[in-house]
C-alpha positions, -999 to 999 in steps of 0.1 A, spaced: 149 -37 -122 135 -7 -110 148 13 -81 111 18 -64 86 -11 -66 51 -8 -50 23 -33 -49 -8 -35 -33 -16 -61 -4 -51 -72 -4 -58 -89 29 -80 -110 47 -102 -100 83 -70 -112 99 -49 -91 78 -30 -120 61 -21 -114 27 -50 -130 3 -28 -113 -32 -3 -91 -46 -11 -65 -72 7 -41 -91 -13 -12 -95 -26 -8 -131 -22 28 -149 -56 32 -151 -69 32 -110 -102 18 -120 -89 -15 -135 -71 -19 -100 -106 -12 -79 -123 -36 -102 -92 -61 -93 -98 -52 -61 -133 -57 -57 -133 -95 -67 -111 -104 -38 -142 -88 -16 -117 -82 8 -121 -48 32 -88 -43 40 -54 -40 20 -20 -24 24 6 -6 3 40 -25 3 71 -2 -9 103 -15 -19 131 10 -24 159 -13 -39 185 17 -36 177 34 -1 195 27 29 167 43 51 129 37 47 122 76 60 88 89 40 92 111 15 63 139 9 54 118 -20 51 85 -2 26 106 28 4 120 1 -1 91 -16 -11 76 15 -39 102 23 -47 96 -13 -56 61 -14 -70 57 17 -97 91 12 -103 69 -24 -108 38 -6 -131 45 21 -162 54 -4 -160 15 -13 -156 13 24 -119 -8 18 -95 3 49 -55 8 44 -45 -12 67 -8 4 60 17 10 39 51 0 48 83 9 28 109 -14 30 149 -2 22 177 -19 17 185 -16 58 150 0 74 115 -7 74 86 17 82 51 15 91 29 43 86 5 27 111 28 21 139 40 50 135 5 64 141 2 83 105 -31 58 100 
């Protein structure tokens, strides 16, 4: 099992969850998976299996700012991405960082 697991959340106008992806290797296999829910919205779920605190690491903000300047040319919105530890949860959108 790995420490960190990370899927992507596609979502519905409602923001329910529609599916569950793990994000391929190759980013343009994911889009295409993407793309066939024709869904606008998703969010990036973070597990860390080991953490006791769900704190953002510099990694975890850029690839935030990462995905959503990729996504908005397809016009797909992050809706979030929330990082769950073993003892903390934290939103990047309530914690106004979207």
């Amino acid at each position: 099992m790995e420490d960190i697991e990370i899927e992507i959340v596609i979502l519905d106008e409602h923001w329910r969850s529609l599916h569950r992806l793990r994000p391929a290797e190759d980013w343009r296999a994911t889009v295409q998976q993407l793309l066939q829910f024709k869904s606008r919205w998703l969010a990036l779920h973070q597990r860390r299996r080991k953490d006791r605190m769900a704190t953002p690491r510099p990694s975890d903000i850029a690839l935030t700012r990462s995905l959503y300047r990729h996504l908005r040319p397809l016009d797909i919105i992050l809706a979030d991405h929330v990082i769950d530890a073993r003892n903390d949860r934290f939103s990047f959108r309530a914690a106004g960082l979207l």
